[in-house]
C-alpha positions in Angstrom: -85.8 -35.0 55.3 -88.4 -38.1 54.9 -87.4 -41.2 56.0 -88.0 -42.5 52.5 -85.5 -40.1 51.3 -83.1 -41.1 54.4 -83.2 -44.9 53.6 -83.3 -45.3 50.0 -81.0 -41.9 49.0 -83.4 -40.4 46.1 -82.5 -37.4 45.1 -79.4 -37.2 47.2 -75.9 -38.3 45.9 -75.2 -41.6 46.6 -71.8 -42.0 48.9 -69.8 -44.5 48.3 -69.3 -47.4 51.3 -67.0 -46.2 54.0 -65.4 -48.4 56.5 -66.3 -47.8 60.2 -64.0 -46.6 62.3 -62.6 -49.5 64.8 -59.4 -51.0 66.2 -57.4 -52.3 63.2 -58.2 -55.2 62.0 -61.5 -56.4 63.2 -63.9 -57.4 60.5 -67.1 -55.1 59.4 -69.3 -55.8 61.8 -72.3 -55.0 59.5 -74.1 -57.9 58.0 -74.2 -56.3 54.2 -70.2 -55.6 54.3 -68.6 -57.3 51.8 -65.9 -59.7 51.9 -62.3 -57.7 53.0 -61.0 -60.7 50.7 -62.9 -59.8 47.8 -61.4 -55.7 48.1 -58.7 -54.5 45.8 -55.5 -53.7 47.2 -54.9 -51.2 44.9 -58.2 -49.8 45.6 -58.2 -46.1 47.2 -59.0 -47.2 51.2 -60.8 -44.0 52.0 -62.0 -40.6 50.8 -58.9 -38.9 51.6 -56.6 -41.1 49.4 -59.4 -40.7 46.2 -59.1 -36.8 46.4 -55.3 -37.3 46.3 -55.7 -39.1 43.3 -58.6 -36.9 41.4 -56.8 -34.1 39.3 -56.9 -30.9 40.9 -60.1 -28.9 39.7 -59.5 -25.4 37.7 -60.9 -23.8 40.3 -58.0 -24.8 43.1 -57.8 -22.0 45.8 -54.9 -20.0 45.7 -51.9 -20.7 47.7 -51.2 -18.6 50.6 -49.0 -16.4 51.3 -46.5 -17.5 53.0 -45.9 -19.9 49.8 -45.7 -17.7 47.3 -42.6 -16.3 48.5 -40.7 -19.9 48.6 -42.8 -20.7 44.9 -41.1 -17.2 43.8 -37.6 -18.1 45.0 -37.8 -21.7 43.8 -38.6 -20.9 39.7 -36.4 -20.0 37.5 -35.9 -16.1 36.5 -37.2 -15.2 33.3 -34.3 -14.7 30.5 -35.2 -11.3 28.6 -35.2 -12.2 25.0 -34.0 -8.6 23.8 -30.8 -8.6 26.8 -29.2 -11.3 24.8 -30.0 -9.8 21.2 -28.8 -6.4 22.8 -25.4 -8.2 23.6 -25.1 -10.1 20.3 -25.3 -6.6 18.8 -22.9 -5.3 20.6 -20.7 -7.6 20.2 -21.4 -7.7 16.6 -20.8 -3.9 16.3 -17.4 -3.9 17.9 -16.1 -6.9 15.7 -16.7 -4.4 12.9 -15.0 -1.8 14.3 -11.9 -3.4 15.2 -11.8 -5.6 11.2 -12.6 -1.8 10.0 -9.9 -0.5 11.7 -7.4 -2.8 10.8 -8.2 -3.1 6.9 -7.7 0.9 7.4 -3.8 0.5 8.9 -3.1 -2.6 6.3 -3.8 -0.1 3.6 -2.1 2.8 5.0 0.9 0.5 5.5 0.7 -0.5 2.4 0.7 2.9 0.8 3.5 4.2 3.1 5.9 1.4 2.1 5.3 1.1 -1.6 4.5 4.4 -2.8 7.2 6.4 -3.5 6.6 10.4 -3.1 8.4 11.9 -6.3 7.1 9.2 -8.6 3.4 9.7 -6.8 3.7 13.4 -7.6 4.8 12.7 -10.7 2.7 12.8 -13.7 1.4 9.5 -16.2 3.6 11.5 -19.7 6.7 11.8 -17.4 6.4 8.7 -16.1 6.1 7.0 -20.0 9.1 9.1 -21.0 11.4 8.0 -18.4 10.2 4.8 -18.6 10.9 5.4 -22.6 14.5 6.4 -21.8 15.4 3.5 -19.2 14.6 1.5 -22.3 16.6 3.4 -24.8 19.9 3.4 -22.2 19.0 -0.2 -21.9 19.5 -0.7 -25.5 22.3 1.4 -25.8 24.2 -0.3 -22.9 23.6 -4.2 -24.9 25.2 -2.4 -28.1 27.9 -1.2 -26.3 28.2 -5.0 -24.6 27.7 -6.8 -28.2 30.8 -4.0 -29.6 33.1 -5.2 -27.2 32.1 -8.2 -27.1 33.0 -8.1 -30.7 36.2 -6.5 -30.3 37.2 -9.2 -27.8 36.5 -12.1 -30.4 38.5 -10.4 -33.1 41.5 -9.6 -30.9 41.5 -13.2 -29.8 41.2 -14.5 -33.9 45.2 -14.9 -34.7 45.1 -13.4 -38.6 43.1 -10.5 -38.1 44.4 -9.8 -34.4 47.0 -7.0 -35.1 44.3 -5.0 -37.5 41.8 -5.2 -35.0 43.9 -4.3 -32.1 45.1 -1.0 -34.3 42.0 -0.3 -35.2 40.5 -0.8 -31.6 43.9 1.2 -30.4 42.4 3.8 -32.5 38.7 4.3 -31.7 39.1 3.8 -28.1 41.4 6.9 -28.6 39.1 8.9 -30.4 36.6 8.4 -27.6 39.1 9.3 -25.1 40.1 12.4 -27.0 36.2 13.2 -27.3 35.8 13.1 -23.9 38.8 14.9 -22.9 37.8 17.6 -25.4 40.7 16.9 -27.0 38.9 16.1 -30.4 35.7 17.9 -31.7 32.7 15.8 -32.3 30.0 15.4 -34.6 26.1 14.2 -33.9 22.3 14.4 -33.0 21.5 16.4 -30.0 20.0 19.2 -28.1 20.4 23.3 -28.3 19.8 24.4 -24.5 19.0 28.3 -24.3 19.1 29.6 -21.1 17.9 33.1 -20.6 16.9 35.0 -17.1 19.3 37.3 -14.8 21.8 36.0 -12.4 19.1 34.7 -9.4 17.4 32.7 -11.9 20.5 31.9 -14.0 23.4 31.0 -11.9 25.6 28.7 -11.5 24.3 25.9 -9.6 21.4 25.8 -12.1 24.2 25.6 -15.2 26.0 22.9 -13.1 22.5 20.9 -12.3 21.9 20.9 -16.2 25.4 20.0 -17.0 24.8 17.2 -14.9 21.2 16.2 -16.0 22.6 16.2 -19.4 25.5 13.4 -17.9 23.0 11.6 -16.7 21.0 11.3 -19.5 23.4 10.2 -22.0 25.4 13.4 -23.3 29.3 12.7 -24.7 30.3 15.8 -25.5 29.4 19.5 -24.5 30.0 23.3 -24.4 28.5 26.1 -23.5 28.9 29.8 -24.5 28.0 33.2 -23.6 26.1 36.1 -25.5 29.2 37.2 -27.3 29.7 34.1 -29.0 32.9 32.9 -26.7 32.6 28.7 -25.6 34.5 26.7 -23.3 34.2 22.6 -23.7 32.6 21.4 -21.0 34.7 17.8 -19.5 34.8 16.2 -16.1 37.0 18.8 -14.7 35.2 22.3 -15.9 33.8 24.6 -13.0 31.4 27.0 -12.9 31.5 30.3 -10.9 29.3 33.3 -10.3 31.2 36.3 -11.4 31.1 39.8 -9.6 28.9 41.9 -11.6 26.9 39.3 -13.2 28.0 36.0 -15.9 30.0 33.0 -14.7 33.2 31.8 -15.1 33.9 28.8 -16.6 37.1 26.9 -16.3 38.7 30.8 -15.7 37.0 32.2 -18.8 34.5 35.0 -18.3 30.9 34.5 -20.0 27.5 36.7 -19.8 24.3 35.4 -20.4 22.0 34.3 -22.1 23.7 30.9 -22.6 23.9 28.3 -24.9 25.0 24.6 -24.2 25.5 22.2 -27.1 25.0 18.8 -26.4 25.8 15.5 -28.3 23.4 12.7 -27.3 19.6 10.8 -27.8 17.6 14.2 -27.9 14.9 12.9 -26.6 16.2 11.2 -23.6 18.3 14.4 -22.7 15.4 16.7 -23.3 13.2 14.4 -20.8 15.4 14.4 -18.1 15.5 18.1 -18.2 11.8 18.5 -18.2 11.3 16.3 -15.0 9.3 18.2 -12.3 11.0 19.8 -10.0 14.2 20.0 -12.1 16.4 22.3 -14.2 13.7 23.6 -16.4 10.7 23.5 -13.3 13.7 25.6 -10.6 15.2 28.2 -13.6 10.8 29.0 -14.7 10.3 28.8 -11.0 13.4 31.4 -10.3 11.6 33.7 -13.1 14.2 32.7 -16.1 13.1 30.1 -18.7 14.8 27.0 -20.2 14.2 26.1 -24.4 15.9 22.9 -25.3 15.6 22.5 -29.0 16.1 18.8 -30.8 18.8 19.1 -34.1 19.7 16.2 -36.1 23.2 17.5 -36.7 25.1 19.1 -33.1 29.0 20.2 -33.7 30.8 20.9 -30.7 34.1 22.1 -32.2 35.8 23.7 -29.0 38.0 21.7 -28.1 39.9 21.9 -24.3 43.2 22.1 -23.8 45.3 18.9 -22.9 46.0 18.0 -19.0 49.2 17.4 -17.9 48.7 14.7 -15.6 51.2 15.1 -12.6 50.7 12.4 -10.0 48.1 9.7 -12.0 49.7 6.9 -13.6 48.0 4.3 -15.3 48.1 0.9 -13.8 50.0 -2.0 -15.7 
């Protein structure tokens, strides 16, 4: 290197003034140093403190080892994006599950407690006709409460109160003596055929249509056998199986097929036999067959004898 070069710096970087090294404290000894008074304090005092300062270049070495393990330790983990998805999912899922499950037991309960198995197995016409004769007994029970209610008024009115007693005297007998079979009676009604041997015609099945009939409105029966022979059916007739075939009723001997006349609202009675799973469904079932037949006019003429009443008394 010239001493040109060495002196003036051209073509060299120039480097910026350094500070001698001395004891701390003593001026620059050098006649061109400038003033310490005129330096900035917050000037960087050497080259050490300006490379602290500069930003560090791209190209920065790479730490060594023995940091990387303490640079590892000291970041944070990563947090895998599809582990919490995964377990929002899940949990997702399961909430289903369990509100599936439950709306499935609220609806079973539901059906368990208000469903009720004959009506469910019963079908929409039967259904409309018994809801048809709930009405009609419905109606037939308010006439019955408007009659004596009736009664009651005229009874109570002081002219007309010993007509209207005699006269009430007298149809409440006539009812009596219709149900006691004492009287014959006179009305719309059913003709109920049964036909089938004894299995299918006994006399459970005669006693489960007697009462079907009851509950459906009859007020006066009786039934007889193939040789034209009736008994009046009341609240006291039996029915037996006799030996050798036919029944007995109230100790009269009858063979089939039979015949029970029936005094009531056909179409009410003639429902209520029809219900599945009843007199008509168990005698069809049992190989016999039932044929009720609607008639405007029904005359049951037997009449039963009297009962001597040995212990009852009426009460005062």
């Amino acid at each position: 290197m010239s001493e040109e070069h060495r002196e003036t710096g051209t073509g060299w970087p120039a480097a910026e003034p350094t500070r001698p090294a001395g004891p701390a404290g003593e001026p620059d000894p050098r006649p061109d140093a400038p003033d310490p008074d005129e330096l900035s304090p917050l000037a960087p005092d050497g080259p050490a403190e300006r490379e602290a300062d500069a930003p560090a270049s791209p190209e920065a070495e790479p730490a060594s080892p023995e940091a990387e393990p303490e640079a590892a330790a000291s970041a944070p983990a990563p947090v895998a994006e599809g582990s919490g998805r995964r377990r929002l999912t899940s949990a997702g899922a399961m909430i289903g599950v369990l509100l599936a499950l439950l709306g499935f037991t609220l609806v079973v309960q539901l059906k368990t407690t208000s469903t009720d198995p004959t009506l469910a197995a019963t079908r929409e016409e039967d259904l409309v006709r018994i809801s048809s004769d709930l009405d009609s007994r419905e109606r037939r029970l308010r006439q019955d409460i408007e009659a004596l209610e009736e009664s009651q008024r005229q009874l109570r009115s002081g002219e007309q109160g010993r007509q209207a007693a005699l006269e009430e005297a007298t149809r409440r007998a006539d009812e009596l003596g219709i149900l006691a079979g004492t009287l014959p009676a006179v009305g719309p009604g059913l003709s109920v055929r049964f036909v089938g041997d004894g299995k299918a015609i006994s006399s459970t099945r005669i006693l489960d249509a007697v009462e079907e009939l009851r509950g459906a409105g009859a007020e006066a029966m009786q039934i007889s056998g193939a040789d034209g022979t009736a008994v009046r059916i009341i609240a006291s007739t039996y029915f037996v199986d006799a030996e050798g075939g036919g029944l007995v009723v109230d100790g009269r001997r009858l063979s089939g097929p039979y015949t029970i006349l029936v005094i009531g609202d056909p179409a009410t009675m003639r429902t209520a036999l029809n219900i599945p799973g009843g007199v008509v469904a168990s005698v069809n079932d049992a190989g016999g067959s039932v044929t009720p037949v609607d008639r405007e006019v029904v005359e049951v003429s037997q009449l039963h004898a009297p009962i001597k009443l040995e212990h009852a008394r009426p009460v005062s």
